[in-house]
C-alpha positions as CSV (number, residue, x, y, z in Angstrom):
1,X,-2.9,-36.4,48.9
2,X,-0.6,-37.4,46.5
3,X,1.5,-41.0,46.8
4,X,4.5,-39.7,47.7
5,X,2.5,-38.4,50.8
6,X,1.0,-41.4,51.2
7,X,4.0,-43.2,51.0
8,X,6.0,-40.4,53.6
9,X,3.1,-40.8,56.0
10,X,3.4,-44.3,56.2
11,X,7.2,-43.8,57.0
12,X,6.7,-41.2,59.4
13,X,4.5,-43.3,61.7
14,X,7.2,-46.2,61.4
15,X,5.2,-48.4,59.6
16,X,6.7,-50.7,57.3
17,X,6.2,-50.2,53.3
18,X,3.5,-52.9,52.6
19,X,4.2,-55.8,49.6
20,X,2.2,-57.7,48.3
21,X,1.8,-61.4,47.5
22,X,-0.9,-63.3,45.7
23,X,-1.9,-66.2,43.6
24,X,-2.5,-65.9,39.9
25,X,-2.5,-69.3,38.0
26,X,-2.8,-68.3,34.7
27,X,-3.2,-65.0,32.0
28,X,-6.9,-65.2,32.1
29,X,-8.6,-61.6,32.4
30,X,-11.1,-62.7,34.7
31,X,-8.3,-64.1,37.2
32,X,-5.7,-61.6,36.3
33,X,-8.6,-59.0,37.4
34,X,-9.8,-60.7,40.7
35,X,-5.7,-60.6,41.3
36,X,-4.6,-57.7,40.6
37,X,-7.2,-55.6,43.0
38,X,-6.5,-58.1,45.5
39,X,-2.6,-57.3,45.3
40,X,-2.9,-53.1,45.3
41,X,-5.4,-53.5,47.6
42,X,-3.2,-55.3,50.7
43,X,-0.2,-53.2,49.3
44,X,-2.3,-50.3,50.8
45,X,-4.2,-49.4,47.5
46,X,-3.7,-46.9,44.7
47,X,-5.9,-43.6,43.8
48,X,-5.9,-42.4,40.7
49,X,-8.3,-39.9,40.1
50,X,-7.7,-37.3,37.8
51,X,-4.0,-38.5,37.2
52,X,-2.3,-39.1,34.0
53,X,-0.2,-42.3,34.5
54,X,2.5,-43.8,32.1
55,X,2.8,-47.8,32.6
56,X,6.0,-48.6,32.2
57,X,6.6,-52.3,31.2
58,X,9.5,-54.1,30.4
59,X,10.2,-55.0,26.6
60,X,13.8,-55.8,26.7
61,X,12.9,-56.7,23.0
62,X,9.8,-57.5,20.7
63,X,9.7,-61.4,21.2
64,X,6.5,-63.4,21.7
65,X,4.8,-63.6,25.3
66,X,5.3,-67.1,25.3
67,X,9.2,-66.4,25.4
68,X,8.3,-64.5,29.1
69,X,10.9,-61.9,27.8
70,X,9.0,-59.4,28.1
71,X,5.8,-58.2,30.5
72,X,2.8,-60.5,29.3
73,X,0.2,-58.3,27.1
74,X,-2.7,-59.5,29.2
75,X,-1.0,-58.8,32.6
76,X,-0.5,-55.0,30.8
77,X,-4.2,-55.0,30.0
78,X,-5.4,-56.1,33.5
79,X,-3.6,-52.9,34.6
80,X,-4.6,-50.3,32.2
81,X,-8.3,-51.7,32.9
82,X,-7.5,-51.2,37.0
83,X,-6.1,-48.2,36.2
84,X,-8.9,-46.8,33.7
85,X,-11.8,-47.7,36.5
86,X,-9.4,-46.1,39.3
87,X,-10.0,-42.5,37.6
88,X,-7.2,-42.1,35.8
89,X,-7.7,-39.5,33.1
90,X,-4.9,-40.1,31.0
91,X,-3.2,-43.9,30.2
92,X,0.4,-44.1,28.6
93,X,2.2,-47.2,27.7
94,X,5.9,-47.3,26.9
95,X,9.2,-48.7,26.5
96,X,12.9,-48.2,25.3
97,X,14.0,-51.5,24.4
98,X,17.5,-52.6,24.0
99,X,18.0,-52.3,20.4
100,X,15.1,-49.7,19.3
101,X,14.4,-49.8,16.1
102,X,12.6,-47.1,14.4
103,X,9.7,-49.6,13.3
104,X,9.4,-50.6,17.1
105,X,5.6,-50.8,18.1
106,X,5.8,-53.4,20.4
107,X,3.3,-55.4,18.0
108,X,6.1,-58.6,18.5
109,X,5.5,-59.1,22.4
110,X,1.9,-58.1,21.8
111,X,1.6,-54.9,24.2
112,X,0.9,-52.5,21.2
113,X,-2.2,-54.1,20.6
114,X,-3.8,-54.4,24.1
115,X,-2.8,-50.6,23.9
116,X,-5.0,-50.1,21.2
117,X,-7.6,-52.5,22.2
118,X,-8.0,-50.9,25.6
119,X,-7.7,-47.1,24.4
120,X,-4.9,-46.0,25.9
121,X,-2.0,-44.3,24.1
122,X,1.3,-45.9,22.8
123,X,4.4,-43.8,24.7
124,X,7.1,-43.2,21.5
125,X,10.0,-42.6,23.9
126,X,11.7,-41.4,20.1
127,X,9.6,-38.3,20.4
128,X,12.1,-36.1,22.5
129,X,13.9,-36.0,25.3
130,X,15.3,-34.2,27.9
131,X,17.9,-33.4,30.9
132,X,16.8,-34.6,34.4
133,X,19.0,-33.6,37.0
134,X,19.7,-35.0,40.5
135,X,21.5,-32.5,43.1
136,X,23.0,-35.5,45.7
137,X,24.0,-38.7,43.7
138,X,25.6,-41.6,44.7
139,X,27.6,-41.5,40.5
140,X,25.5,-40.3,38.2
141,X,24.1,-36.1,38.5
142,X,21.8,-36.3,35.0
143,X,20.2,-38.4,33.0
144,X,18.3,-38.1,29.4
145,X,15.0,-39.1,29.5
146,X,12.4,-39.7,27.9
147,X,10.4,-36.3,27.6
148,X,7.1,-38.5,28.1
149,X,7.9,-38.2,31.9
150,X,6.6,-34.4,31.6
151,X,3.3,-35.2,30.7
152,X,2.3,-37.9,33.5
153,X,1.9,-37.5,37.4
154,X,2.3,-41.3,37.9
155,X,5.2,-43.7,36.7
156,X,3.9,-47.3,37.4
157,X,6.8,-50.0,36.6
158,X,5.3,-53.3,35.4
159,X,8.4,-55.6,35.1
160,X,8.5,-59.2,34.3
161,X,10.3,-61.3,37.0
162,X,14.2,-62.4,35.5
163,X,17.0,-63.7,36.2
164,X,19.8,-61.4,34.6
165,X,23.6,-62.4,33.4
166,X,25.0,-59.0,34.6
167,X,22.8,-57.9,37.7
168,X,21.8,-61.2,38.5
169,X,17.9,-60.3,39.4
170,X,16.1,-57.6,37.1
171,X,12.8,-56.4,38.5
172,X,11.0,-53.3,39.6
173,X,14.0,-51.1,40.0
174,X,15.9,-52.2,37.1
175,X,13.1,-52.0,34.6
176,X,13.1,-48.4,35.0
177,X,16.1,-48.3,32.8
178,X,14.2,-48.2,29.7
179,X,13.1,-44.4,30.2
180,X,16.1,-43.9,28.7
181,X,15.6,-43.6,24.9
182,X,17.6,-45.7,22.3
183,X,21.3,-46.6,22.9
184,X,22.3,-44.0,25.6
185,X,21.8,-47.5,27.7
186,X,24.4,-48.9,26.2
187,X,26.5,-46.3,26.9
188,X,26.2,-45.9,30.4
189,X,27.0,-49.5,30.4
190,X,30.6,-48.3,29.1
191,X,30.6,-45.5,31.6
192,X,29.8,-47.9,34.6
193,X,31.4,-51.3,33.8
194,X,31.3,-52.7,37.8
195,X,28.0,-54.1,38.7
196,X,28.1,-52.0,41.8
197,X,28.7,-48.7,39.7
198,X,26.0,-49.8,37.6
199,X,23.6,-50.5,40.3
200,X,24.4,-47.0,41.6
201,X,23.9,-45.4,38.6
202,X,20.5,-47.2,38.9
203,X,19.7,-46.3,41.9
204,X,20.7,-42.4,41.0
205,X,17.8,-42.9,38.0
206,X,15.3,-43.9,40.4
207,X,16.2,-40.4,42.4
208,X,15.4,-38.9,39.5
209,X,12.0,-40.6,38.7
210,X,10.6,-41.7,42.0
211,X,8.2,-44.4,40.7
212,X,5.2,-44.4,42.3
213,X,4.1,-47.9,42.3
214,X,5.2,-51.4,41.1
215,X,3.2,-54.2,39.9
216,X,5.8,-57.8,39.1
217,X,4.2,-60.0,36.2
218,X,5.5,-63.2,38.2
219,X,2.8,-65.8,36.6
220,X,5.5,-66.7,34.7
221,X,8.7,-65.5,35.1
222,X,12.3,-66.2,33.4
223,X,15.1,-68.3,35.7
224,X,18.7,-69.4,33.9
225,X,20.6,-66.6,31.9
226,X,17.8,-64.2,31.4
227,X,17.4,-61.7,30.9
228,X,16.6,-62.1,27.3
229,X,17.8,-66.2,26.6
230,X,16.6,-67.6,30.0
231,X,13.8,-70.0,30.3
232,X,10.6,-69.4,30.9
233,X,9.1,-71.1,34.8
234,X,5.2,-70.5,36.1
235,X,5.3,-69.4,39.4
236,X,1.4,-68.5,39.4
237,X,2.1,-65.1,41.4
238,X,1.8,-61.5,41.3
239,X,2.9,-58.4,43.4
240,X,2.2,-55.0,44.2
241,X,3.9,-52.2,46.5
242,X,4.4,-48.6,46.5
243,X,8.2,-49.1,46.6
244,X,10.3,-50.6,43.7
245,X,12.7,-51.7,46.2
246,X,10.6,-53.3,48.7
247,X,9.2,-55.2,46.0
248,X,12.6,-56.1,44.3
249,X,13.6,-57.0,48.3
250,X,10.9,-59.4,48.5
251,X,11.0,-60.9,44.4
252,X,14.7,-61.7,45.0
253,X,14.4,-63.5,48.0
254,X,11.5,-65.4,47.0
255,X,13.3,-67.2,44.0
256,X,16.4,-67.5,46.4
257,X,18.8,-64.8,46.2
258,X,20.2,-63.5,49.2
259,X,18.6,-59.6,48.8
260,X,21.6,-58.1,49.9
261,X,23.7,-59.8,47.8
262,X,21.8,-58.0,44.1
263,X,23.7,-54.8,43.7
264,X,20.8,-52.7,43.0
265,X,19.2,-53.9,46.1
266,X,22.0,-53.3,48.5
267,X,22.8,-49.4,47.3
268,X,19.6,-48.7,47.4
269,X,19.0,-49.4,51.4
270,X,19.2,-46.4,53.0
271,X,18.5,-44.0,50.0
272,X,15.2,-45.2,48.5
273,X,11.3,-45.4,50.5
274,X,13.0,-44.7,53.6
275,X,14.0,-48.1,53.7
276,X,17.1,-48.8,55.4
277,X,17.5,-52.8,55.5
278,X,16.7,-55.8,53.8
279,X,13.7,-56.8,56.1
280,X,12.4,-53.4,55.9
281,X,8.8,-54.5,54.4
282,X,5.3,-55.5,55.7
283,X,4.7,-58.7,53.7
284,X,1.1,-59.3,52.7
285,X,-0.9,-62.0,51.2
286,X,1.1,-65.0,50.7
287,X,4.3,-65.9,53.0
288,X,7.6,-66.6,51.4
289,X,7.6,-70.3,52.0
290,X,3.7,-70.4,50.6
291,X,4.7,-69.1,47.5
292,X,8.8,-69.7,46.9
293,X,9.6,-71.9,43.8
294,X,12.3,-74.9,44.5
295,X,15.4,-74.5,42.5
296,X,14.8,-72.2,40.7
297,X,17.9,-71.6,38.5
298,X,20.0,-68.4,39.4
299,X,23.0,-66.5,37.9
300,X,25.4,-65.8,40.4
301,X,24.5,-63.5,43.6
302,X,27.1,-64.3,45.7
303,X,27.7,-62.2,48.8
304,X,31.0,-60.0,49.0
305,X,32.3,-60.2,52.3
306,X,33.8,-56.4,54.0
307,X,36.9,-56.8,52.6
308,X,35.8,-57.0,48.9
309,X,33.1,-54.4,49.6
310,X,35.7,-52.1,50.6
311,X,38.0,-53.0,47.8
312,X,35.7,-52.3,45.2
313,X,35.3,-48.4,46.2
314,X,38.6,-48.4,44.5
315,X,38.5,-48.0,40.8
316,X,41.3,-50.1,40.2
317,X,39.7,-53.6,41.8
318,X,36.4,-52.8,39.9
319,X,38.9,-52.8,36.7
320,X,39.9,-56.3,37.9
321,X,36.5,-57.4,39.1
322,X,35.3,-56.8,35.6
323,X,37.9,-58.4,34.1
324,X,37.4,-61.7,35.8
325,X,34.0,-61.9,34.3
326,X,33.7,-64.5,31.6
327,X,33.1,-62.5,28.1
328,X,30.8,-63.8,25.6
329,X,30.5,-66.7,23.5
330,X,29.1,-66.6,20.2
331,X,27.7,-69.7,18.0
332,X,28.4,-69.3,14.4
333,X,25.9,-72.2,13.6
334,X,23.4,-70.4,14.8
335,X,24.2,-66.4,14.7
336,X,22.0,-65.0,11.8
337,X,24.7,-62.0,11.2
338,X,21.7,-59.9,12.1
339,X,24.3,-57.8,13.9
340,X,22.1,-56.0,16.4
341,X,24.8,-57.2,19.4
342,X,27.2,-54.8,17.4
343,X,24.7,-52.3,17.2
344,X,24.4,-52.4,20.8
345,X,27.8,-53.0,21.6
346,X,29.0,-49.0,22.8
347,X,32.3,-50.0,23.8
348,X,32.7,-51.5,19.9
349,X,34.1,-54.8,21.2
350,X,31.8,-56.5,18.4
351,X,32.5,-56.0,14.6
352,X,31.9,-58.6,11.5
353,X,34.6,-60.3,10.1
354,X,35.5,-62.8,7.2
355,X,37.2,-66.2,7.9
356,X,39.1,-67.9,5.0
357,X,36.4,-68.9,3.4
358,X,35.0,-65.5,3.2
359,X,32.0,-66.7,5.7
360,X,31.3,-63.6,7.5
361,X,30.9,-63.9,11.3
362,X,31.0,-61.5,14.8
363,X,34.0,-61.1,15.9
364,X,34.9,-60.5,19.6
365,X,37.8,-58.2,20.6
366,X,38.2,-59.2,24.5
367,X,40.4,-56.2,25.2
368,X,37.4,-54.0,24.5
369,X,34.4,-56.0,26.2
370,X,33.4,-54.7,29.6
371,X,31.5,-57.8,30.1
372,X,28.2,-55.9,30.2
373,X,26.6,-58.5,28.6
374,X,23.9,-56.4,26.5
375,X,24.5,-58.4,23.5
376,X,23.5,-61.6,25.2
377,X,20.2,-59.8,26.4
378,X,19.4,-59.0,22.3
379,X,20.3,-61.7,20.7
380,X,16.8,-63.0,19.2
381,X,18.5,-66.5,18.6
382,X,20.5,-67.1,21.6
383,X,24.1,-67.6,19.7
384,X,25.7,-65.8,22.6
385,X,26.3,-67.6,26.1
386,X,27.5,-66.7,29.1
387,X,29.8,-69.6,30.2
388,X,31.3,-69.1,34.0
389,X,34.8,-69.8,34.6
């Protein structure tokens, strides 16, 4: 029986799609280990026999684990172990970060090397890809993906719990994003400006990948304007579930959002795991108020209310919703002209320029900026901020 039947089964006999909660204090194998079985196993466990599985974790770019950009390398090497003694035949591990570079190993957030270390093979999303199509969307009818998806029978997403300036929350759903190879990202960003049309186009992406399972790296995760310049905040936790949305319902919630109120949340109710609202989940393991931070520091999230829902199926108030946004600012004291926000910049707002005394800086063209905010996310030395009106 494959997962998806698994998964269909469980929705069949109306029983809720199983998350799970646990403790994990700290990146130490043994306790990472004891954890992690603990977490697939109350999510309703996870066979692997025979499979070939790609571990998707999130490297939104090569910084140090310490930063708690990116998955933790030890959380990754708890999972290809689990996954190893679980039968898998085949381990691949992969990302498409932000900005990829063609000397991108993912040696910088230290992944590359628990990949070696543990014998399982480093994904080049670089090496080809291909058109994946999607007959009902809610936007978005293709996608080009990573040709790595036709050699595995199991897409595992291993995100890092953040905070995010654009989408608010970035977790299991959202991580999925970096199938995509190189800056195609960046321009889907131009092609769906609105948060809610991004989230859709998110949500169409999952349709088109149907992940099998989800494990969060919440031991430490990011709160403030992540999801690249936030700051990292131990929660001690990990999860597990069969559903990326179930998981992202229950992670969101947890460090205080309103669920419904994170776009990719609310458009996926009703078209992802058969899950049709908010409290559609079986929690196990740890409740909410056992494990939920206090104040943890959140970007934005508020609620629309029916009329602003149903003005933003117009494309005109999107327009003007993305408009209000605040647009970047950037610190010439401490930009290092590096110029990977222009590189990522696909609607070409960004561009160096020269002030009078020939001192070369990025220069912002508002009219252009669709408030995406990738270049926040890249920056390696936090020049850019976010500041809310």
């Amino acid at each position: 029986m494959t997962l998806e039947d698994n998964l269909e089964d469980n929705l069949e006999d109306n029983m809720k799609v199983p998350v799970s909660l646990v403790r994990c204090a700290a990146y130490k194998p043994d306790e990472l280990a004891k954890s992690l079985s603990e977490a697939i196993e109350l999510a309703g466990g996870l066979e692997l026999t025979g499979q070939r599985v790609l571990l998707k974790p999130n490297i939104l770019r090569d910084a140090a684990p310490e930063r708690a950009v990116s998955t933790h390398p030890e959380f990754v090497r708890a999972v290809i172990r689990y996954v190893k003694a679980a039968g898998a035949k085949r381990i691949l591990v992969g990302d498409s970060p932000g900005v990829h570079l063609g000397d991108f190993e993912g040696r910088g957030c230290g992944i590359r090397q628990v990949v070696d270390e543990e014998g399982a093979e480093w994904a080049d999303f670089r090496g080809g890809k291909r058109e994946y199509s999607l007959q009902h969307p809610l936007i978005e009818s293709s996608f080009q993906l990573t040709k790595i998806l036709d050699q595995v029978d199991v897409v595992i997403s291993l995100p890092k719990l953040k905070t995010h300036q654009f989408m608010f929350y970035t977790g299991a759903m959202k991580n999925l994003y970096g199938l995509i190879p190189g800056y195609a990202k960046a321009g889907l960003h131009v092609k769906y400006s609105s948060r809610d049309d991004f989230a859709k186009m998110l949500v169409d992406l999952l349709q088109v990948v149907k992940p099998h399972y989800a494990l969060m790296d919440a031991v430490v995760a990011m709160e403030g304007p992540g999801p690249g310049n936030g700051f990292p905040r131990s929660l001690g936790l990990l999860a597990a579930s069969r559903s990326t949305l179930a998981i992202d319902l229950v992670a969101s919630r947890l460090i205080g959002y309103d669920p419904y109120s994170i776009p990719t949340n609310r458009h996926a109710l009703g078209v992802l795991d058969g899950i049709n609202g908010v409290d559609d989940f079986e929690l196990k393991g740890l409740s909410l108020e056992e494990a939920r931070p206090a104040q943890f520091e959140l970007i934005g999230g508020s609620q629309r209310g029916p009329l602003s829902r149903f003005l933003m199926r117009f494309r005109l108030f999107r327009k003007l919703e993305t408009r209000s946004r605040p647009t970047p600012k950037f610190d010439p004291e401490k930009c290092i002209l590096c110029g990977e926000c222009i590189a990522i910049c696909a609607s070409r707002a960004l561009s160096f320029a020269a002030n009078a005394d020939r001192q070369r800086y990025v220069k912002l063209d508002e009219s252009k900026c669709i408030r995406c905010y990738c270049c926040h996310e890249i920056c390696p030395v936090e020049a850019i901020t976010i500041e809310e009106h």
